[in-house]
N, C-alpha and C positions, 0 to 999 in steps of 0.2 A: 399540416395543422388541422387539428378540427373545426369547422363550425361552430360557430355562437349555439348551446342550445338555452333556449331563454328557461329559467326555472324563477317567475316570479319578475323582481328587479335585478336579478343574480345569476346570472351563468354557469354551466357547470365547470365551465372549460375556465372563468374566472374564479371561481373557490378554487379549481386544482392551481391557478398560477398563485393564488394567497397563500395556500395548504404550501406549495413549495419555496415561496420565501420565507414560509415559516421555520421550514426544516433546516432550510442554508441558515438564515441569521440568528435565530434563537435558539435553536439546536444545535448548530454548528456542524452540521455535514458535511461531506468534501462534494465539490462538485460532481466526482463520480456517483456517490452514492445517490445524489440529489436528480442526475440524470437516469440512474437506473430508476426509481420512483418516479419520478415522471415519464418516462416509455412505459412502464407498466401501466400507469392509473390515465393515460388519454386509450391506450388500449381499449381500458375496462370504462374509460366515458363513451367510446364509439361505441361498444358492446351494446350498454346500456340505450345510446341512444338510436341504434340498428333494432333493439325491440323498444323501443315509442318512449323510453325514459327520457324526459325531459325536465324533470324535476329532482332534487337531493333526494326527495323519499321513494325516488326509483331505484335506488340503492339499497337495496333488499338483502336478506338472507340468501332466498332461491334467487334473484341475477347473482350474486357473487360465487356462489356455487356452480351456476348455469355457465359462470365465465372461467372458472377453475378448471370443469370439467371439459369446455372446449378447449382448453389450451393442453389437456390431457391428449384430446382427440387428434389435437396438433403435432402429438407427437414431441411437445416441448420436457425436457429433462425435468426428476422429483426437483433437484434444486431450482428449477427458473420457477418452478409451479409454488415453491413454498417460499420463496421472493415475492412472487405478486401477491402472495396471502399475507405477506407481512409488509406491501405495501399499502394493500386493500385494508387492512385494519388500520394501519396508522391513518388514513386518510377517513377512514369513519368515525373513527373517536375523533381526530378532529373538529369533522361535521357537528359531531354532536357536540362537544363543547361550545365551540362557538355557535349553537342554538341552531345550525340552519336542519338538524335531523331531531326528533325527538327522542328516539334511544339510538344505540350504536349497535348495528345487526354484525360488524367485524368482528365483536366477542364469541360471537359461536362459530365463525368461519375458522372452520381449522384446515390446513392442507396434506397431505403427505410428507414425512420429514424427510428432510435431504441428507440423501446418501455420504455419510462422511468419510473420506478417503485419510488415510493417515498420510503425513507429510514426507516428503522424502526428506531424509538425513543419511548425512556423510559420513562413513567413520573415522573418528578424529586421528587416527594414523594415514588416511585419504587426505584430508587434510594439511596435514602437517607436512604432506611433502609435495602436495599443491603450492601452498604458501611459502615453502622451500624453494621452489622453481620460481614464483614472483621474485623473491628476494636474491636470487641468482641473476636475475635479469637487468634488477634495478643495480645490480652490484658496479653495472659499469657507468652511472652517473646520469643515465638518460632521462629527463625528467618523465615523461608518462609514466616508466617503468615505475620508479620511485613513486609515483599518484599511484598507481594501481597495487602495490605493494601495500601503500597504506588504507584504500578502500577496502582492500578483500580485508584486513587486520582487523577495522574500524568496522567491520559488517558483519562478524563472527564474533567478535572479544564484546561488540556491546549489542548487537539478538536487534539491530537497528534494521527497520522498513527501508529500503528502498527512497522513497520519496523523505523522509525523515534524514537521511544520510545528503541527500542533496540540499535540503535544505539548510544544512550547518553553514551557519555563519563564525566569524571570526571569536565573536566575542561568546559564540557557544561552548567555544573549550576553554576548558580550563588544564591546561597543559603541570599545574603543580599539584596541583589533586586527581590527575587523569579522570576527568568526567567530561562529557556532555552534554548539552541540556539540549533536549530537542522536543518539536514540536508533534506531537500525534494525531491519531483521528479524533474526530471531535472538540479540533485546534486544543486537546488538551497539552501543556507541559510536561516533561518531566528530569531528573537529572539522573544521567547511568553511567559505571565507570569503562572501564578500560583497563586492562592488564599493561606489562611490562612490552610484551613484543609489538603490540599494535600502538604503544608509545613510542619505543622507537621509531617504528615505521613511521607515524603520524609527526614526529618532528622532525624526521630528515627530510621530509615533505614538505613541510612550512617554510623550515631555514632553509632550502637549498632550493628544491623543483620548483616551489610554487613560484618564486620568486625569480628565476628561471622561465616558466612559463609566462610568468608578466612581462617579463623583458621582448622576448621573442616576438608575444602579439603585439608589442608596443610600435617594435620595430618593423615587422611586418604590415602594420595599420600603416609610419610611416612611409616607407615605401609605397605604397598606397598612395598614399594620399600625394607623395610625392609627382607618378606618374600620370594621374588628373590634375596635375596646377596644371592652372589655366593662368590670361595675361591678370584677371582681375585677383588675383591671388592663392595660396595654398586652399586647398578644401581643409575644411575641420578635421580634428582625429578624435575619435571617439575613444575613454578612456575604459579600459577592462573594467567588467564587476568586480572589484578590488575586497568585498565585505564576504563574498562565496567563499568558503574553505575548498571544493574540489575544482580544479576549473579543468575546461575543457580546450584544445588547442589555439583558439582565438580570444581564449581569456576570460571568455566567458561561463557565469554559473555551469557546471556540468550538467544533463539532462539526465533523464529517467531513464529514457532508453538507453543510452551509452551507457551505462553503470550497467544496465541486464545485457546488452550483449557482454560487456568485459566478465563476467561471473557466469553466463551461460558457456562462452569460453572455457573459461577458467576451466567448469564442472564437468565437459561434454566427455572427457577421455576419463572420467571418473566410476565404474560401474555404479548402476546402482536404475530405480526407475521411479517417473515420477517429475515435476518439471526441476529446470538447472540454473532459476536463476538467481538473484540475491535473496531469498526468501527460501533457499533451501540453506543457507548457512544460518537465519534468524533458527527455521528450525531446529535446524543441525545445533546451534550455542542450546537452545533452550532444553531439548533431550539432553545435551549432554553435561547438564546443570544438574537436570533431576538423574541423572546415571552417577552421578559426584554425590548426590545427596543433598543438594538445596531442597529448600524448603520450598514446598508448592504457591504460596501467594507468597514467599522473597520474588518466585521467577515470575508470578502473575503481575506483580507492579515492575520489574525491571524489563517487562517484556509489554507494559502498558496494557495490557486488556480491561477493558472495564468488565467484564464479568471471568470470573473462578471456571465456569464452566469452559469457556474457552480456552484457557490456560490446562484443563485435564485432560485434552486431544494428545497433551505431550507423555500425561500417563499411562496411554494405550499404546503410545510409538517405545517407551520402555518397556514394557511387557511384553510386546512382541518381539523385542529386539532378545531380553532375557529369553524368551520362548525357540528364537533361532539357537541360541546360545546352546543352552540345554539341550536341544534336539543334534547339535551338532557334537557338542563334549562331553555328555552323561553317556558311561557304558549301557545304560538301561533306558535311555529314551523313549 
């Protein structure tokens, strides 16, 4: 923790905790994002208050420069360096808005742009006989098998995050119109469908494993609780999270991580480079939308970005992809 540095009746280390409930509740950040800002800007408070700032208009042009370019000297990557400049600005226009800066010096802070790596994508014949081997697996009744049949389906057919996938609840599908509505960054909503094979998948799931799965932790809880009675009676059983769509083998919501090991799995015997876990098949749906010919903002709101620009990283991974292409099948390459 830092030190109180007194700035007046206002601390700097209390503007950054206001500045950050700002960004959680009004903004709607995810607590990731909200702790990556905040590591960054108590950094750039100690900085500050390591050369005598102890007031908001110590928060200068040259210290945010001074703290950019030490963190160059540090050796820290162009991306963490154009992180802290986009967290050092949002935390100055802040400042200034709510009056405690009289202009905002984070407008001319610019940093070095971060190195964009294009996404690794699968090719959809890779694919198809990945999601062949799930479905060979779930063939004999097993409920995981059947779960994980229907996640890899349900995480490729709708370009769904990871945490957005865990968070589907029951009443999030809509099983006669194959959609989901799920929740995004910036707790925004949205609804996305789902094709024919990842419907199947997704209701043999429902009607059979899930329900399968409830059973077993039920049972399981009770034996449990069975072997702790004591003389003053049975212990409680606690009842599965019944409203999760994936559960995991005690019944409960499935987690983050268990979803990225099953799809880092899944992808490891898959050539190709670049990371392998459920965010190389969002890639992988979204490239292979615009290789079909969807239309650039169809995929940018099915893929929820709030900005177009984000969504045009998938038109550089088709260009290259045509570019391999070419180089490999044109006699004159």
């Amino acid at each position: 923790m830092l030190r109180w540095v007194q700035a007046g009746s206002v601390s700097l280390d209390r503007l950054l905790d206001d500045y950050l409930a700002h960004v959680r509740l009004e903004r709607g950040y995810s607590e990731h994002t909200v702790a990556a800002y905040g590591g960054d800007l108590a950094d750039l408070l100690t900085f500050a208050e390591e050369r005598g700032g102890a007031e908001p208009e110590a928060i200068d042009l040259p210290l945010l420069r001074d703290w950019l370019w030490s963190a160059t000297e540090r050796g820290l990557a162009r991306a963490s360096i154009a992180r802290r400049a986009a967290s050092a600005r949002g935390f100055t226009a802040w400042l200034a808005r709510s009056g405690h800066l009289a202009n905002d010096p984070g407008v001319r802070l610019k940093a070095p742009r971060a190195q964009r790596t294009l996404p690794r994508v699968v090719a959809a014949p890779a694919l198809d006989e990945a999601l062949a081997g799930l479905h060979a697996r779930a063939a004999g009744g097993d409920p995981v098998a059947v779960r994980d049949a229907a996640i890899a389906e349900l995480l490729y057919a709708s370009a769904l995050r990871v945490s957005e996938l865990v968070g589907l609840d029951l009443g999030d599908v809509d099983r006669r119109r194959r959609t989901v509505r799920v929740t995004g960054k910036g707790s925004k909503e949205r609804v996305v469908p789902y094709g024919a094979p990842a419907a199947r998948a997704l209701d043999r799931y429902l009607d059979e494993a899930r329900p399968a799965m409830i059973a077993a932790a039920q049972a399981a809880q009770a034996a449990q609780a069975a072997r702790r009675e004591t003389a003053a009676g049975p212990s409680p059983i606690a009842s599965p999270q019944i409203d999760a769509v994936f559960l995991g083998s005690r019944g409960a919501r499935m987690g983050v991580r268990s979803v990225h090991r099953f799809v880092a799995s899944l992808l490891e015997s898959i050539p190709g480079t670049g990371p392998s876990g459920p965010h190389a098949l969002r890639h992988s749906a979204a490239t292979h939308l615009l290789d079909g010919g969807a239309d650039l903002r169809a995929v940018q709101e099915f893929l929820g970005h709030a900005s177009l620009g984000t969504t045009q990283i998938y038109t550089h991974v088709s260009a290259e992809r045509l570019k391999q292409s070419y180089r490999t099948a044109h006699p004159r390459a």
